[in-house]
C-alpha positions in Angstrom: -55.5 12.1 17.8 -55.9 11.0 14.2 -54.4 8.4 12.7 -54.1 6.4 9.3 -54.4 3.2 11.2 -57.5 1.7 8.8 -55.4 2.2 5.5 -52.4 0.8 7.2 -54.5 -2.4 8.4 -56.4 -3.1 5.1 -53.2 -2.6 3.2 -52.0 -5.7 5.0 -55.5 -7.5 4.7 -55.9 -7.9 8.2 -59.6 -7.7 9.9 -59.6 -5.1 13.3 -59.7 -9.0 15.2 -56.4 -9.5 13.5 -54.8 -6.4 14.6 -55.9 -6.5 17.9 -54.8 -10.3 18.5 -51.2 -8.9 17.0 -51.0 -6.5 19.5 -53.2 -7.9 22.4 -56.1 -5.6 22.7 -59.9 -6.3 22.0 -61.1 -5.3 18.3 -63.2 -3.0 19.7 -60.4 -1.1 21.0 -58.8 -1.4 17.9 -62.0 0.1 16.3 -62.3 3.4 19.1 -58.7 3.7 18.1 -59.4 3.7 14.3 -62.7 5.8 14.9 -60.2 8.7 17.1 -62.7 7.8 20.5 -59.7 6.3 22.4 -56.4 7.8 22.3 -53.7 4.4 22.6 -51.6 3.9 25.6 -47.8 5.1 24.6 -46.8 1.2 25.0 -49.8 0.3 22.9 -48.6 2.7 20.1 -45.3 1.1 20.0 -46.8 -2.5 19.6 -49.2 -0.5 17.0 -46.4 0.8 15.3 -44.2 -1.8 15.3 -46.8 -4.2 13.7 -46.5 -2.2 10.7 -42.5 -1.6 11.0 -43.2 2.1 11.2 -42.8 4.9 13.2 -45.6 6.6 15.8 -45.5 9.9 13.9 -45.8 7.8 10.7 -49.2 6.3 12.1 -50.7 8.6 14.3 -50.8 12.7 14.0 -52.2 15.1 17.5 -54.6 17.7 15.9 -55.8 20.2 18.2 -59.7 20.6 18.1 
């Protein structure tokens, strides 16, 4: 699954620690996200997206490999 979630997280000058505080996950999950090694839980995509007042499709894409 990729995802635009580094862009979004810089854009609001928050660190991967800062994400992952805001949506109460480790910062290294909030790096395998951002890196496409972990695929989020569909609740944890919601917090994700809801941190940046957008939409799942907005954030993350499925790409068939």
């Amino acid at each position: 699954m990729k995802n635009n979630l580094p862009e979004l997280r810089k854009g609001k000058g928050w660190s991967q620690s800062d994400l992952g505080d805001y949506v109460s996950v480790s910062r290294q999950t909030i790096n395998a996200i951002e890196k496409d090694r972990y695929d989020p839980s569909l609740s944890l995509a919601f917090k994700i997206a809801h941190a940046f007042d957008r939409s799942i499709e907005q954030i993350f894409s499925y790409e068939e490999e």
